[in-house]
TINU-618659 format. One record per residue (C-alpha): x, y negated, z negated. Coordinates in steps of 0.05 Angstrom, whole numbers, plus 5000, padded with zeros to 4 digits. Example, Ala and Ser with C-alpha at 12.3 -4.5 7.8 and 13.67 -1.06 7.14 Angstrom:
BEGIN
524650904844/527350214857/
***
This chain:
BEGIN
530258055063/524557985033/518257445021/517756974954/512156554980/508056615046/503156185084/496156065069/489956155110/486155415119/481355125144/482854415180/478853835215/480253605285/485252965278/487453265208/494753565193/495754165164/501754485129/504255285115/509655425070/514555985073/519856295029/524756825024/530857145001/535957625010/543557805013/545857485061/541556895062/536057055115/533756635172/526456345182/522756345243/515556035261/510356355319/504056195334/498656735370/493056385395/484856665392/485256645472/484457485487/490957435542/495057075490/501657255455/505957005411/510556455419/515656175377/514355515344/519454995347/520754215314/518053745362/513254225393/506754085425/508453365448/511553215384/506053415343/510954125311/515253975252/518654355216/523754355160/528954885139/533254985083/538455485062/541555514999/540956114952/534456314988/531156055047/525755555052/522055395108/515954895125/511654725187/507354145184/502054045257/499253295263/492553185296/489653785300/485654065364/481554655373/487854915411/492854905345/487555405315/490156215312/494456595267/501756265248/506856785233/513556685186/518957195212/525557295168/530657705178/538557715152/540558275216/546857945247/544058245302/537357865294/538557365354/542957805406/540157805479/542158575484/542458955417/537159135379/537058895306/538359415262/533559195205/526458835239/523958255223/519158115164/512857855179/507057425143/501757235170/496556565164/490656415194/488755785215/481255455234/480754835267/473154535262/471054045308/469953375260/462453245257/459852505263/459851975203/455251425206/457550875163/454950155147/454249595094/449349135087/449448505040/442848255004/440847824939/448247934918/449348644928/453149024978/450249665003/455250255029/452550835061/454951425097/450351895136/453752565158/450552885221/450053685237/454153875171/458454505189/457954795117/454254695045/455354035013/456354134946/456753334923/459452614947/465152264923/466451414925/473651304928/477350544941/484450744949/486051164895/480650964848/475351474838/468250994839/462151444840/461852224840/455252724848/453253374859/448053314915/446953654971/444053075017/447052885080/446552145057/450551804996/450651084986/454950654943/452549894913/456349384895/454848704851/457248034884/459147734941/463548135001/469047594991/470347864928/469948624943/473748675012/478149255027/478150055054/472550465024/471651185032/466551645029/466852365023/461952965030/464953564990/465254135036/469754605067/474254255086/471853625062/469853095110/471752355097/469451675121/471350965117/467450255102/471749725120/468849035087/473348425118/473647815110/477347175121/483346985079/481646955010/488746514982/489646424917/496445984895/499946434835/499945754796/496045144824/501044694786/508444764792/514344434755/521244294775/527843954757/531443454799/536843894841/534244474823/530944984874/523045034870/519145554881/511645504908/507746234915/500946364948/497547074960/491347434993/488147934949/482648135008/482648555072/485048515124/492448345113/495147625138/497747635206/501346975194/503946465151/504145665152/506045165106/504344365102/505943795059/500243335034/497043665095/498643335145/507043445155/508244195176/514144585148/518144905192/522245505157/530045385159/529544675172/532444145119/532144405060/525144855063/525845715056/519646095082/519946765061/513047095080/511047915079/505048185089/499647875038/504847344994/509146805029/513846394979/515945724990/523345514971/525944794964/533044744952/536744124910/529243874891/528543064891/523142604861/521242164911/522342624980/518343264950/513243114894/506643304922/501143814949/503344334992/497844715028/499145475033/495245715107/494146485121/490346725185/487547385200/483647715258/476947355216/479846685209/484146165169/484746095097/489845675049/490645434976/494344734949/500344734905/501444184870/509643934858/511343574799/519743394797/522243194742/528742794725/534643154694/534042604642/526842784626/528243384565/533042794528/527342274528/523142574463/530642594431/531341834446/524941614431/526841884357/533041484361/530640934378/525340874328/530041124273/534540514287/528440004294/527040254231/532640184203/534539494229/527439254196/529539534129/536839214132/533538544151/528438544107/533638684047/537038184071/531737644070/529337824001/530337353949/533837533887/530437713824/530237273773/536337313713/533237173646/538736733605/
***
């Protein structure tokens, strides 16, 4: 047997996850095995297992024409630091309680370092239309080489300073910029914060207007662009009758930050009207109106019988009109 790929050293915050990566190959296919040696002087190894350390251990084995082997460790403590070993071996001797395995295991080796997380002070302040975001990283444990602005995936502001300080601004209102923004200090490892701006419910109806044919099924839409997600959904008529999901002819079908409003075998005089769109959060209520228009099954022929109608008015005038005409005059 012998090694493709093995582990690499890293370096790891407390509460982060780190991952090693092994691979090798050999005729027959060899077998992978994880230990663990922690920095403690009296400590030995100790082989690694899925689901080890309360859960926290997992790891992921395949064997095909070589083998491949990963361990991933969730929330990291100074404990999971040490040196992680990859042993594989293709002896069929390699697990017997008695014998000794012909050929030994292969080793390779990875060290670990688990840093205790240092403290981010984050806040946001909002003045003359402008939102202020700052981060303030105390007792640094190595160089910062820059800051980075990041809302989800969306790279805002990068730099190259070393201050313990980076601030982000924003133009308008915090109703309008809600959500999960992140700060980050580049060092090694990097160390990352969060803003959260919330609000309440910010709906919006996907049309405020909605049209809809006699027996047909309508469909009324609301969403909430801002942070934090709904908790709940409610809908009302003309808001004052609440609509209960299931019940006559009403569908509720609400997930996460949308809810969609179904009427089946739509009727003129029962469902024309506003329908109020109500989303709560952990900050408060918030809704939008839809406004239902039906229409009667009859309504796309009218424009075709208004035509036809005025083509035979038009014609009848003509056709009396010749009618009533007096002849011209015959010269003898």
């Amino acid at each position: 047997a012998g090694f493709i790929k093995s582990p690499l050293s890293q370096k790891r915050l407390t509460q982060d996850s780190v991952e090693l990566y092994c691979e090798a190959i050999g005729n027959p296919i060899p077998e992978i095995q994880w230990w663990f040696e922690g920095n403690e002087p009296n400590e030995t190894y100790a082989q690694l297992w899925d689901g080890a350390r309360q859960d926290r251990v997992k790891i992921n084995a395949t064997y095909n024409l070589h083998s491949t082997s990963t361990i991933y460790i969730a929330n990291l403590t100074g404990d999971d630091s040490g040196t992680y070993e990859c042993r594989a071996s293709n002896d069929p001797d390699r697990n017997h309680l008695s014998k000794s395995p012909k050929v030994k295991w292969i080793r390779s080796q990875a060290n670990v370092f688990v840093i205790e997380r240092p403290d981010i002070q984050t806040q946001f302040t909002s003045t003359h239309g402008k939102l202020v975001l700052s981060c303030n990283l105390t007792e640094p444990h190595s160089a910062i080489d820059g800051h980075e602005w990041k809302y989800g995936d969306k790279i805002l502001q990068t730099d190259t300073e070393s201050s313990s300080v980076t601030t982000y601004e924003i133009e308008g209102k915090k109703e309008e910029h809600s959500g999960i923004y992140q700060c980050i200090f580049k060092t090694s490892p990097e160390i990352k914060g969060e803003i959260n701006i919330s609000v309440v419910p910010q709906v919006v109806a996907y049309k405020k207007s909605e049209h809809g044919n006699e027996g047909d099924t309508g469909v009324l839409t609301c969403k909430n662009p801002s942070f934090p997600p709904v908790s709940s959904w409610t809908w009302s008529r003309n808001g004052e009758q609440s609509i209960i999901n299931g019940s006559g002819r009403y569908i509720i079908k609400s997930s996460g930050n949308k809810t969609e409003l179904r009427i089946l075998k739509l009727n003129i005089e029962e469902d024309t009207g506003d329908y109020q769109c109500i989303a709560i959060n952990v900050f408060g209520t918030g809704e939008a109106t839809v406004n239902l228009r039906v229409r009667s099954r009859l309504a796309a022929l009218w424009p075709f019988l208004g035509i036809v109608a005025e083509v035979l008015v038009l014609v009848t005038i003509i056709f009396i009109y010749e009618k009533r005409r007096k002849p011209d005059e015959v010269l003898d």
